[in-house]
PDB file of N, CA, C and O in Angstrom:
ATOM      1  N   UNK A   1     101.728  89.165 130.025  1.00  0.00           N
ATOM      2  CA  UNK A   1     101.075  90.433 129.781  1.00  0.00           C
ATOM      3  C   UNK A   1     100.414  90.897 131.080  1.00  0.00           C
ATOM      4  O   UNK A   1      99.328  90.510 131.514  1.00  0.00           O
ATOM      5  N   UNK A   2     101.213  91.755 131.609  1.00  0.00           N
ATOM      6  CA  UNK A   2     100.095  92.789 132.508  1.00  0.00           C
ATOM      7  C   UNK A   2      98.309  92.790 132.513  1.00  0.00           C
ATOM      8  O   UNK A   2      97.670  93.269 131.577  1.00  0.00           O
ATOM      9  N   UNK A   3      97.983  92.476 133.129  1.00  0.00           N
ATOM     10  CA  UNK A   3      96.138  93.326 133.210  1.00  0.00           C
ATOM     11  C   UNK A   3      95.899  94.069 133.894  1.00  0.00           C
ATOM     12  O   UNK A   3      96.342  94.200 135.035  1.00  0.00           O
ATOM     13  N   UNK A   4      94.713  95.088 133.022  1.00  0.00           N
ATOM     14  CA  UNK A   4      94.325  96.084 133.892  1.00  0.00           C
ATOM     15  C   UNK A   4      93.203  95.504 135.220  1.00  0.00           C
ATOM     16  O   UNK A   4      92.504  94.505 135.050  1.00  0.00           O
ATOM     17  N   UNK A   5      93.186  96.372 136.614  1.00  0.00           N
ATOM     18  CA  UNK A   5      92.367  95.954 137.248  1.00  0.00           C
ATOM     19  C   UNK A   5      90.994  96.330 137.046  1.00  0.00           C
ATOM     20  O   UNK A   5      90.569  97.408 136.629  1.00  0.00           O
ATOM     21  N   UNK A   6      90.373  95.337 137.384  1.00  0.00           N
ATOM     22  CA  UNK A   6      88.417  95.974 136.824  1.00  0.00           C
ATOM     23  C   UNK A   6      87.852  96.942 137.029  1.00  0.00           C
ATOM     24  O   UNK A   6      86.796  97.216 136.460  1.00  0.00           O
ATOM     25  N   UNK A   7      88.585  97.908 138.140  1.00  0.00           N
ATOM     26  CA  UNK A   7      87.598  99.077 138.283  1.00  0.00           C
ATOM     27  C   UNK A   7      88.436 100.088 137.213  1.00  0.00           C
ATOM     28  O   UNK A   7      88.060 101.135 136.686  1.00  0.00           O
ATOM     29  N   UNK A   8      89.853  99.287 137.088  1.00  0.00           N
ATOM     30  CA  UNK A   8      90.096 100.439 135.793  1.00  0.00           C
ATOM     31  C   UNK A   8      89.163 100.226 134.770  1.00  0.00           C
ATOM     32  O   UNK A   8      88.209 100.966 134.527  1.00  0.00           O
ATOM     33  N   UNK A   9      89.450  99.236 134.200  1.00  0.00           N
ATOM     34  CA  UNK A   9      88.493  98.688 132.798  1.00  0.00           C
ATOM     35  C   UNK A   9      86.821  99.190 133.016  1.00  0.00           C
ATOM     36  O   UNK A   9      86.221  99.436 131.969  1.00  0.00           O
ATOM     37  N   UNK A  10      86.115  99.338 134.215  1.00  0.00           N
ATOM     38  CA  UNK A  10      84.799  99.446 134.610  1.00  0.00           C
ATOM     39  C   UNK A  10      85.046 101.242 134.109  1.00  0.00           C
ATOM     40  O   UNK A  10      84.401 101.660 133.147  1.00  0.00           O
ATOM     41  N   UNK A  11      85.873 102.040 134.748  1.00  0.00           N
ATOM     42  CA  UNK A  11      86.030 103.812 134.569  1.00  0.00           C
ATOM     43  C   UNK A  11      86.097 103.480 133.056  1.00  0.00           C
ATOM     44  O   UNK A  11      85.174 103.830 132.320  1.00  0.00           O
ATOM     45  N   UNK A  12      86.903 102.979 132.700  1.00  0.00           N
ATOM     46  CA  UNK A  12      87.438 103.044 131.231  1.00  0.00           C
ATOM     47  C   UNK A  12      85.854 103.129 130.160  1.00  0.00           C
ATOM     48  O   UNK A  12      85.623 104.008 129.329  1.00  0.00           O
ATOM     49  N   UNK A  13      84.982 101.989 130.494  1.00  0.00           N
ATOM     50  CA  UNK A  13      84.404 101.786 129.614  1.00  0.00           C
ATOM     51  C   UNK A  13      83.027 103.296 129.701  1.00  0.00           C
ATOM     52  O   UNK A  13      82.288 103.838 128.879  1.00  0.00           O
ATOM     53  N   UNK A  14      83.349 103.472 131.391  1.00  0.00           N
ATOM     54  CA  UNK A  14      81.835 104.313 131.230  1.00  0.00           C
ATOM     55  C   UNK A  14      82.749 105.734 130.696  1.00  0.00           C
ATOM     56  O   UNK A  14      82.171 106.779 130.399  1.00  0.00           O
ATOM     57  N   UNK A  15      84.062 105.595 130.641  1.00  0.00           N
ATOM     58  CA  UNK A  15      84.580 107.298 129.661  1.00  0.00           C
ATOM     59  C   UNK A  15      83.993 107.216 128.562  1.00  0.00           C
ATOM     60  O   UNK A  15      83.337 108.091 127.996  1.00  0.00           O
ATOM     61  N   UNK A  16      84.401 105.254 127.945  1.00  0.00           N
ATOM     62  CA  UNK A  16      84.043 105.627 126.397  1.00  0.00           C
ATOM     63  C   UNK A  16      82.722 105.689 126.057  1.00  0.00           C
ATOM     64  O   UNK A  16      82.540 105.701 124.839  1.00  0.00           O
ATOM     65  N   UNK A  17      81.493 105.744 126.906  1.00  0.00           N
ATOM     66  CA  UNK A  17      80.608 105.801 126.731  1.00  0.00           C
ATOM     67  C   UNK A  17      79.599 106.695 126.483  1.00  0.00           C
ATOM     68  O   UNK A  17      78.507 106.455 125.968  1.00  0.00           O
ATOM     69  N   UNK A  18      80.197 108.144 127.034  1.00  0.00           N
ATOM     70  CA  UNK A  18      79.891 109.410 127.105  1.00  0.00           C
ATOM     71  C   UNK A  18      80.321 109.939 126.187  1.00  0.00           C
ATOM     72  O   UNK A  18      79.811 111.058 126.247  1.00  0.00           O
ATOM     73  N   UNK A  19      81.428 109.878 124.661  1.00  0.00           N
ATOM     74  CA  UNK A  19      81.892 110.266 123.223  1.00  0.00           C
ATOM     75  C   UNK A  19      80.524 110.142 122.739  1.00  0.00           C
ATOM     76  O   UNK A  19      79.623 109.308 122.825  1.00  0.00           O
ATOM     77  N   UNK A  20      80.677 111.111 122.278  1.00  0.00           N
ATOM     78  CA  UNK A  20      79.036 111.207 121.110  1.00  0.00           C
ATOM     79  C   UNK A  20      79.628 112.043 119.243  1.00  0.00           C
ATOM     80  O   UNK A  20      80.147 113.116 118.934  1.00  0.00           O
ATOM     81  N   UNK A  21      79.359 111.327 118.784  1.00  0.00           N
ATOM     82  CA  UNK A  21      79.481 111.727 117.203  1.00  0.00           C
ATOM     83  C   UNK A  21      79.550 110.682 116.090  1.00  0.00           C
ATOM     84  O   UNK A  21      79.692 109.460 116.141  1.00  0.00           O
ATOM     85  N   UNK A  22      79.455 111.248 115.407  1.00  0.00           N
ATOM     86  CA  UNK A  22      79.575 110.130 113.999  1.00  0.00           C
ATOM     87  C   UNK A  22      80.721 109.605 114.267  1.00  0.00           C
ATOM     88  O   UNK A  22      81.382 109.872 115.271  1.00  0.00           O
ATOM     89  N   UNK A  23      81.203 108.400 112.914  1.00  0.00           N
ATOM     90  CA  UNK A  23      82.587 107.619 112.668  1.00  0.00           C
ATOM     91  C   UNK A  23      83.203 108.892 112.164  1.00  0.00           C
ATOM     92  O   UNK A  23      82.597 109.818 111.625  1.00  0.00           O
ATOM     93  N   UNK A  24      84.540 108.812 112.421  1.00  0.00           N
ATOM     94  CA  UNK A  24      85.917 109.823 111.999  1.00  0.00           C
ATOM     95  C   UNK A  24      86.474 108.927 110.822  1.00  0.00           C
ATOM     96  O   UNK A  24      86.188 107.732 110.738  1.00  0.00           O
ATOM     97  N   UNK A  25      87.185 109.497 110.036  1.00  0.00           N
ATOM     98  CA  UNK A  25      87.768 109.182 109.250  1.00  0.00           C
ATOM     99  C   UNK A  25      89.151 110.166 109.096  1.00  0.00           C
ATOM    100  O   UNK A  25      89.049 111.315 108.667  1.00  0.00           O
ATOM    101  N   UNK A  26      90.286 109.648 109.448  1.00  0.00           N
ATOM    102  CA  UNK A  26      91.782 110.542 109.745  1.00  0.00           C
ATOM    103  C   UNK A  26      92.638 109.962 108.949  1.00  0.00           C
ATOM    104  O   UNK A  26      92.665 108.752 108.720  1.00  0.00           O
ATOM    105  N   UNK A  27      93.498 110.927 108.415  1.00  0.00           N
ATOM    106  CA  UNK A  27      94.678 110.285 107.099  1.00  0.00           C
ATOM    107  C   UNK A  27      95.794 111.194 107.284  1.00  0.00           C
ATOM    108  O   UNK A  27      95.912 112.345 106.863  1.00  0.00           O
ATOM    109  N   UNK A  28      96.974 110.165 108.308  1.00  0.00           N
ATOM    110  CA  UNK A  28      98.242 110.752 108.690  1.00  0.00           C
ATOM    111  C   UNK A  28      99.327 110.536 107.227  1.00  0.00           C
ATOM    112  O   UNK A  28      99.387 109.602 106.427  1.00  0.00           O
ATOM    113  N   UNK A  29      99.909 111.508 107.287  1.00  0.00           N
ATOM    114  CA  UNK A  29     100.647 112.255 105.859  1.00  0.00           C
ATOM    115  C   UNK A  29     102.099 111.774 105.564  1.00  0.00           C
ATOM    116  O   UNK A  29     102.627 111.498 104.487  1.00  0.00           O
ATOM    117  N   UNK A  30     102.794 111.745 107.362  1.00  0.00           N
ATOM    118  CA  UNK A  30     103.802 111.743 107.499  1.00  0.00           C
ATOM    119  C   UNK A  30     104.420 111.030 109.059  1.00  0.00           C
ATOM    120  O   UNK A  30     103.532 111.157 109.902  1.00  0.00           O
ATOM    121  N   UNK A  31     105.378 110.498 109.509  1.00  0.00           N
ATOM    122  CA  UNK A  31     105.445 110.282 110.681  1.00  0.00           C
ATOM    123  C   UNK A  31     107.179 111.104 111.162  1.00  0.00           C
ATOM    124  O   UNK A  31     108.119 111.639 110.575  1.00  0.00           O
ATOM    125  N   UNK A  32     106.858 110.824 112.293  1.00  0.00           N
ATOM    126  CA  UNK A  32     108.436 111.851 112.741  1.00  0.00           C
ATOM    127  C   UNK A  32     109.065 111.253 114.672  1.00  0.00           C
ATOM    128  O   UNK A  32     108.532 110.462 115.450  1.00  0.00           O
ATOM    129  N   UNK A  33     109.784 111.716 114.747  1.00  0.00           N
ATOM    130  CA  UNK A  33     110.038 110.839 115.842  1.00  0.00           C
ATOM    131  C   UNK A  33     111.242 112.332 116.548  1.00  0.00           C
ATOM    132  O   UNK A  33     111.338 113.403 115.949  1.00  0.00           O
ATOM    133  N   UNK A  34     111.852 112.085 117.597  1.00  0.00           N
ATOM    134  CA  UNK A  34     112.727 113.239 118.083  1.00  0.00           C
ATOM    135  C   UNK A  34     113.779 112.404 119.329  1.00  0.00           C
ATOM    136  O   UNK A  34     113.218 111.470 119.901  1.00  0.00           O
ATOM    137  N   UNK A  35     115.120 112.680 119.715  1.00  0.00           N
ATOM    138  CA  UNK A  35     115.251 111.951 120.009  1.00  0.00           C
ATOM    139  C   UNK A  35     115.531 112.323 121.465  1.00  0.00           C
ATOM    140  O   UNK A  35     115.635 113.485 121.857  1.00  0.00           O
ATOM    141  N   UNK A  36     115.651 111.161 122.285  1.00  0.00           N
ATOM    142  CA  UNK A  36     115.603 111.549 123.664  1.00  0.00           C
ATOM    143  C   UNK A  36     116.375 110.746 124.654  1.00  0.00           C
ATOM    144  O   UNK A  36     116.510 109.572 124.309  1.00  0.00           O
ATOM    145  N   UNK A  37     116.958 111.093 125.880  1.00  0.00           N
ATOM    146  CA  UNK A  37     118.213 110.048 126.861  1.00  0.00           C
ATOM    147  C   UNK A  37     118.184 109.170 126.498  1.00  0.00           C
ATOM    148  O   UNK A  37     119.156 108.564 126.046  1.00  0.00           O
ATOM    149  N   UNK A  38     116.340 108.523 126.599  1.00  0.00           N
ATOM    150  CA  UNK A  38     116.380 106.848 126.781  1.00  0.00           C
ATOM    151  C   UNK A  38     116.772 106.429 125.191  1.00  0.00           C
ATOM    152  O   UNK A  38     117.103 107.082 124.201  1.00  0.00           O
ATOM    153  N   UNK A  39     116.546 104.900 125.490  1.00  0.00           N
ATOM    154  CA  UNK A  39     116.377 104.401 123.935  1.00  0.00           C
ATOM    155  C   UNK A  39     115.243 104.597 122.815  1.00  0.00           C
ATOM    156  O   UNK A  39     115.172 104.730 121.593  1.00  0.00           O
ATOM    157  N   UNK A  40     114.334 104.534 124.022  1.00  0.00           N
ATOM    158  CA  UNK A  40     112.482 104.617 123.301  1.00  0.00           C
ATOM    159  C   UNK A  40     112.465 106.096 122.540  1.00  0.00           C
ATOM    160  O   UNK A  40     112.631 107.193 123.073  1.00  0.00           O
ATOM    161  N   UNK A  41     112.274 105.873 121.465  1.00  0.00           N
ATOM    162  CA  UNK A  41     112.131 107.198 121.071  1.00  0.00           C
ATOM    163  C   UNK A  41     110.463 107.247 120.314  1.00  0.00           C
ATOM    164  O   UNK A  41     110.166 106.396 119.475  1.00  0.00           O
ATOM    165  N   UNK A  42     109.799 107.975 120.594  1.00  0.00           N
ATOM    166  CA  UNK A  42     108.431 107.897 119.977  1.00  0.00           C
ATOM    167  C   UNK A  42     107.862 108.035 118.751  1.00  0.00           C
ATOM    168  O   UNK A  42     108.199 109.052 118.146  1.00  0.00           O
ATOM    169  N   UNK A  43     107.035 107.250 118.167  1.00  0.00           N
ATOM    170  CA  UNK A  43     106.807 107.645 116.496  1.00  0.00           C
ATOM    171  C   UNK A  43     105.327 108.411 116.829  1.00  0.00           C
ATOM    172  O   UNK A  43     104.393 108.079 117.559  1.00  0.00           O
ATOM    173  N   UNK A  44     105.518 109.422 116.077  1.00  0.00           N
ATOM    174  CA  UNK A  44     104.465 110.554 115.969  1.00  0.00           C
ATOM    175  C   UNK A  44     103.850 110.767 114.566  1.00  0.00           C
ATOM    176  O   UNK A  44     104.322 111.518 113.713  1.00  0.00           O
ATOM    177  N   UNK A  45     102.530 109.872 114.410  1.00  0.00           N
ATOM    178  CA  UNK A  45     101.854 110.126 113.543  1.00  0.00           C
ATOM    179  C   UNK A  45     101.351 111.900 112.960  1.00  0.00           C
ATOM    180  O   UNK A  45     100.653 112.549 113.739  1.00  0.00           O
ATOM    181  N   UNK A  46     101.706 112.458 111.782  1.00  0.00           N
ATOM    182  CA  UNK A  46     101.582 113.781 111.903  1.00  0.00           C
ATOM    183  C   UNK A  46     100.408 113.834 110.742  1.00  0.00           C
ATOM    184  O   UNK A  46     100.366 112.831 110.029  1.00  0.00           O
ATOM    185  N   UNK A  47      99.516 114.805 110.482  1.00  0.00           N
ATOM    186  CA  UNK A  47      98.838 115.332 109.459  1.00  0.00           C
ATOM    187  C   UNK A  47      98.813 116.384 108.767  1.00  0.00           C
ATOM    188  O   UNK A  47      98.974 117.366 109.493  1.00  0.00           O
ATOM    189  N   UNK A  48      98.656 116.704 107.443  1.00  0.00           N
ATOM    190  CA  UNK A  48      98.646 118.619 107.270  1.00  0.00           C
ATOM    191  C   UNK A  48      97.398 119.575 107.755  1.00  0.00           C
ATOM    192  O   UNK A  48      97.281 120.784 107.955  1.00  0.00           O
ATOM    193  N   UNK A  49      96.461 118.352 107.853  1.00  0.00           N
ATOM    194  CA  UNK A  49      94.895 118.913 108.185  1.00  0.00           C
ATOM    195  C   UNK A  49      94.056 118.010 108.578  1.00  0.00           C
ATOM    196  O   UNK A  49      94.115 116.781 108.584  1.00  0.00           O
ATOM    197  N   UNK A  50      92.924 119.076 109.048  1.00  0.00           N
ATOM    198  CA  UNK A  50      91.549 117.923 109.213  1.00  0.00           C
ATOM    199  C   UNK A  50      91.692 117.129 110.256  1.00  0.00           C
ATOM    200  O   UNK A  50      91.308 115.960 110.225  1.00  0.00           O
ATOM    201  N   UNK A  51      92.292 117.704 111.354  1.00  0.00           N
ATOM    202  CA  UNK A  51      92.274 116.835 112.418  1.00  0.00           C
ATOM    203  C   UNK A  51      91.174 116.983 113.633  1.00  0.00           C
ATOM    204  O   UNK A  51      90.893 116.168 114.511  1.00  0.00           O
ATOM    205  N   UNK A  52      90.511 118.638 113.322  1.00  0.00           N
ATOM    206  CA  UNK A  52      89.710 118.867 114.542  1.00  0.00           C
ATOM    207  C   UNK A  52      88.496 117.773 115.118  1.00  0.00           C
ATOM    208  O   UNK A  52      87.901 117.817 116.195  1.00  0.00           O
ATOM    209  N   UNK A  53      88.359 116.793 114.009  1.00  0.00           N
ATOM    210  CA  UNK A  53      87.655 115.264 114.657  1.00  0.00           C
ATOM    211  C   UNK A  53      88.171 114.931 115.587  1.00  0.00           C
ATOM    212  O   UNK A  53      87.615 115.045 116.680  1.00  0.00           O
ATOM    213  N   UNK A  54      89.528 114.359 115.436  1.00  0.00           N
ATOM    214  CA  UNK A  54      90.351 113.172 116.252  1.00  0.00           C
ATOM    215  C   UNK A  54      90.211 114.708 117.827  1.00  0.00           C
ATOM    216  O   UNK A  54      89.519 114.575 118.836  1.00  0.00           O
ATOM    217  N   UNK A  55      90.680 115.375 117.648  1.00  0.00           N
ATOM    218  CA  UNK A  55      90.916 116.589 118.317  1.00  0.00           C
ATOM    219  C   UNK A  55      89.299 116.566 119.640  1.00  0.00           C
ATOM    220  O   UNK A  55      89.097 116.710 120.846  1.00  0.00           O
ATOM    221  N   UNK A  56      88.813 116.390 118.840  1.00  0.00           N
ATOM    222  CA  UNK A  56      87.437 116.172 119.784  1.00  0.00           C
ATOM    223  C   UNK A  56      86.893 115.036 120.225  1.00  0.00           C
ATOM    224  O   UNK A  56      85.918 115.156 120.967  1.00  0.00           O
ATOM    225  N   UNK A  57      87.352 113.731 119.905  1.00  0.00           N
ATOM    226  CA  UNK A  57      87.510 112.824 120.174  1.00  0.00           C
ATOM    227  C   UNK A  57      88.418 112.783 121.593  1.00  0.00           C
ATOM    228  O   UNK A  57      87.923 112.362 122.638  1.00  0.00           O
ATOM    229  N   UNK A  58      90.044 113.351 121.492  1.00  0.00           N
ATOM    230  CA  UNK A  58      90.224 113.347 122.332  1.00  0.00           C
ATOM    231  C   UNK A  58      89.944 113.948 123.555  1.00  0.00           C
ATOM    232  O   UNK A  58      90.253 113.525 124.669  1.00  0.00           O
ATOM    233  N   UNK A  59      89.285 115.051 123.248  1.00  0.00           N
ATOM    234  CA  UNK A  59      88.973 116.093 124.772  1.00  0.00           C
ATOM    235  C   UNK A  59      87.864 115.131 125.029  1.00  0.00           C
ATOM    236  O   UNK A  59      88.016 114.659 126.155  1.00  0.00           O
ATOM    237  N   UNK A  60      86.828 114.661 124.445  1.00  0.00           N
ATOM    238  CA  UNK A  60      85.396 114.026 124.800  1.00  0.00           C
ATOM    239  C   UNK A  60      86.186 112.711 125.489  1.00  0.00           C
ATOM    240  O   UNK A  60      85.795 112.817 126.651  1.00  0.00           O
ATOM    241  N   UNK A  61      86.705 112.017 125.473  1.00  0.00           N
ATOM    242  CA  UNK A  61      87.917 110.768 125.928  1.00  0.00           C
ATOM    243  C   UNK A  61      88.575 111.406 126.985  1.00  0.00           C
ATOM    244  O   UNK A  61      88.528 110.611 127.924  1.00  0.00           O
ATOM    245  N   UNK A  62      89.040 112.206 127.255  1.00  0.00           N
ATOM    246  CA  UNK A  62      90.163 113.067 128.274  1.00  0.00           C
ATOM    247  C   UNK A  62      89.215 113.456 129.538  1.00  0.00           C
ATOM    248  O   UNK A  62      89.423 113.175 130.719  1.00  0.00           O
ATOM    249  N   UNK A  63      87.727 114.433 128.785  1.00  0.00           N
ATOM    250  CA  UNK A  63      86.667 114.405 130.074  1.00  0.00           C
ATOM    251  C   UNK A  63      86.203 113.637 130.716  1.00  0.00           C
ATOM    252  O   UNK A  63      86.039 113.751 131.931  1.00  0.00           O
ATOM    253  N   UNK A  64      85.871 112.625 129.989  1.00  0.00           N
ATOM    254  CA  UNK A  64      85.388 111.228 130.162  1.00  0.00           C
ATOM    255  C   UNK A  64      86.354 110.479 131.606  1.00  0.00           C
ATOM    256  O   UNK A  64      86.184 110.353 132.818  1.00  0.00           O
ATOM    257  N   UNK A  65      87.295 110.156 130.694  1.00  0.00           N
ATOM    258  CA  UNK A  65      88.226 110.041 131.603  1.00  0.00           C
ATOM    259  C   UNK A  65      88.391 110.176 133.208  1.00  0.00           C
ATOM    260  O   UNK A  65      88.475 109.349 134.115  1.00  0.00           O
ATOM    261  N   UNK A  66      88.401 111.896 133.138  1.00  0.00           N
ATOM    262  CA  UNK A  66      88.825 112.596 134.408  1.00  0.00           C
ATOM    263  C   UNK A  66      87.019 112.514 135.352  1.00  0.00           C
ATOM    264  O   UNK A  66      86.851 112.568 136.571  1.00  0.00           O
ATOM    265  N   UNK A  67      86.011 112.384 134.344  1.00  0.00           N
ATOM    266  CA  UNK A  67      84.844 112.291 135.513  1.00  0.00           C
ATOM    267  C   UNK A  67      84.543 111.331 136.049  1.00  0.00           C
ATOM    268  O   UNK A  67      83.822 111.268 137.044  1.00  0.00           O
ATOM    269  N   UNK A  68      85.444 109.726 135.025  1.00  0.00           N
ATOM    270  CA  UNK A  68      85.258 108.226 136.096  1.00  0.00           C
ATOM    271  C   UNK A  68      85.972 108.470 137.089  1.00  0.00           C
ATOM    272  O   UNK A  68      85.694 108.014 138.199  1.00  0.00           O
ATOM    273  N   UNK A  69      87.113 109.303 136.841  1.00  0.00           N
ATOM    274  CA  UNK A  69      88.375 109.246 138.100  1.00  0.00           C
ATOM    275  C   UNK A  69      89.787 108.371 137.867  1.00  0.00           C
ATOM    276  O   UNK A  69      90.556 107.839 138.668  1.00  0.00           O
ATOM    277  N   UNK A  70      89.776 108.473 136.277  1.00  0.00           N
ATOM    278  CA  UNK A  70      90.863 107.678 136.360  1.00  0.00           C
ATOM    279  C   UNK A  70      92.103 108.158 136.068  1.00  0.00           C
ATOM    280  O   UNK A  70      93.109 107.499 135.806  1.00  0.00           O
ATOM    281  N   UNK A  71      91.936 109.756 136.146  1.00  0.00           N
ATOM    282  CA  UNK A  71      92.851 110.510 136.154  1.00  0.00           C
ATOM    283  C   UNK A  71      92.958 111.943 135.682  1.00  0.00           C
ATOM    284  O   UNK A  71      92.536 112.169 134.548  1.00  0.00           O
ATOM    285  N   UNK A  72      93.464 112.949 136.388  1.00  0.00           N
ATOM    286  CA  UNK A  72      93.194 114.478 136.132  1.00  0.00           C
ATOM    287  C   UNK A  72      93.897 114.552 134.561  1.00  0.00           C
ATOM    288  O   UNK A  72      94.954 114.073 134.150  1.00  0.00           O
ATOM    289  N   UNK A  73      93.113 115.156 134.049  1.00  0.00           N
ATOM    290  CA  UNK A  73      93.463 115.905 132.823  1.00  0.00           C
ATOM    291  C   UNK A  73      93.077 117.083 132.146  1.00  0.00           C
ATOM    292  O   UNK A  73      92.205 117.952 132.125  1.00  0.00           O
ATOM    293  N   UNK A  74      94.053 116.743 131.640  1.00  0.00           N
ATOM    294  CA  UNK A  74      93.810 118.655 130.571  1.00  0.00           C
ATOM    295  C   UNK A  74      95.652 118.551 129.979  1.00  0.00           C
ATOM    296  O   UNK A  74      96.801 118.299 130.342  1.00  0.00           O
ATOM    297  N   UNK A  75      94.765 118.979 128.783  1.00  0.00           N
ATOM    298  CA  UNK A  75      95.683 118.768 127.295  1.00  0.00           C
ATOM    299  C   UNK A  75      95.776 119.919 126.702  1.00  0.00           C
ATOM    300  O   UNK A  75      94.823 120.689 126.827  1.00  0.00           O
ATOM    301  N   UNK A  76      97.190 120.417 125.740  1.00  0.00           N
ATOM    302  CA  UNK A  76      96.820 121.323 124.956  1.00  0.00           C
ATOM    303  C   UNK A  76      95.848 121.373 123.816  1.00  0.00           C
ATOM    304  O   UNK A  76      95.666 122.324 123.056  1.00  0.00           O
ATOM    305  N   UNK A  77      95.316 120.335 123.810  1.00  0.00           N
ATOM    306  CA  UNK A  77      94.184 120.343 122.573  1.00  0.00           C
ATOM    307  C   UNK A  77      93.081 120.974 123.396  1.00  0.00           C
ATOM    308  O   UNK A  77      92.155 121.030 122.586  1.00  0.00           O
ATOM    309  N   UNK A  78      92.731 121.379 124.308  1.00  0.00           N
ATOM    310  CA  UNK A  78      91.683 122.219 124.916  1.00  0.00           C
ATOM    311  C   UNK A  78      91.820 123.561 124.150  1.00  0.00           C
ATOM    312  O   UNK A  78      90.929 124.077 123.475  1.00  0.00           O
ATOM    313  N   UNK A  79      92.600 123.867 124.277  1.00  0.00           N
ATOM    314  CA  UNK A  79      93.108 125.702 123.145  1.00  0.00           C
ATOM    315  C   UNK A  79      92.721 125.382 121.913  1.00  0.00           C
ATOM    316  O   UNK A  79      91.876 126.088 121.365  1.00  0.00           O
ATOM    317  N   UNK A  80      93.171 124.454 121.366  1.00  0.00           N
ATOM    318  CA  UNK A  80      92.354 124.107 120.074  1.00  0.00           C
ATOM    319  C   UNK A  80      90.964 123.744 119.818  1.00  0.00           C
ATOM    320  O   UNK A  80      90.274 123.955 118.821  1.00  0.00           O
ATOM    321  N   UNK A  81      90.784 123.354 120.548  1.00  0.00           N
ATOM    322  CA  UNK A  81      89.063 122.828 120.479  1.00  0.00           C
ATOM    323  C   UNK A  81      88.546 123.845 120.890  1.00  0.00           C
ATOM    324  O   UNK A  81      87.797 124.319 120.035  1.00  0.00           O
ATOM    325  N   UNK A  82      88.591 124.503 121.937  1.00  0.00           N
ATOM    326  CA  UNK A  82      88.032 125.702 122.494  1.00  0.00           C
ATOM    327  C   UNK A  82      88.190 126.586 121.211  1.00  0.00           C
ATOM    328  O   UNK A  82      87.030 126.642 120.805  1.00  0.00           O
ATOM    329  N   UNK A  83      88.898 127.249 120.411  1.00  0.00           N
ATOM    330  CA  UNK A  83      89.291 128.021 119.725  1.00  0.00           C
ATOM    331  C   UNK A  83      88.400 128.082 118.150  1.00  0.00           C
ATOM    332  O   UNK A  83      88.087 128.991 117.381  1.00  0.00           O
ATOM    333  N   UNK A  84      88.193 126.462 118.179  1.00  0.00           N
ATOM    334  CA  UNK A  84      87.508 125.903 116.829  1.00  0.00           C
ATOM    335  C   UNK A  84      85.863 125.986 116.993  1.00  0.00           C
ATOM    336  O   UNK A  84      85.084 125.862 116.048  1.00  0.00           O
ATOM    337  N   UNK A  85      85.530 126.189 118.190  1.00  0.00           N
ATOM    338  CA  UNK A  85      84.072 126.931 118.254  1.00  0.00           C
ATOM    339  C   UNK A  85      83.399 127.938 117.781  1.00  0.00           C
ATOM    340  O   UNK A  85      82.235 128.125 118.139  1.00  0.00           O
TER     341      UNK A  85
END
C-alpha cells in the first residue's frame, strides 16, 4: 500500500478542521455508472434529494483544501451552493 507523505496528511488534517456543522445524514436512491476507453468505469452514488448538506460539506472540504495548498480547486457544486443561499 502506497502512503501519503506527512505534509500531505499534516494539509489534509488542518482542511478537515476548518468544516463546521452538525452530523449529515445522506440516503443514495440509486447508483449508475457510464462507460469509458479504460476498463475502470466509475460507480456513482445518485440521490433524488436533500443533498445540499453533503454539497456543503464538499465546498467547506474543497476550500479547506485549496488554503493548506494541497491543491487548486473549484467544483461545479460552487453554482449550487452559491445559488442555495
Amino acid at each position: 500500500m502506497k502512503c501519503l507523505p506527512e505534509d500531505v496528511i499534516f494539509a489534509a488534517r488542518q482542511a478537515a478542521a476548518t468544516v463546521e456543522g452538525a452530523p449529515i445524514a445522506v440516503t443514495f436512491d440509486r447508483i449508475a455508472s457510464f462507460k469509458r476507453k479504460r476498463k475502470a468505469r466509475p460507480l456513482v452514488l445518485c440521490s433524488k434529494g436533500g443533498l445540499m448538506p453533503l454539497v456543503r460539506l464538499h465546498v467547506q472540504l474543497g476550500v479547506g483544501m485549496h488554503n493548506t495548498g494541497l491543491r487548486e480547486y473549484r467544483s461545479q457544486f460552487y453554482a449550487a451552493y452559491d445559488a442555495a443561499l
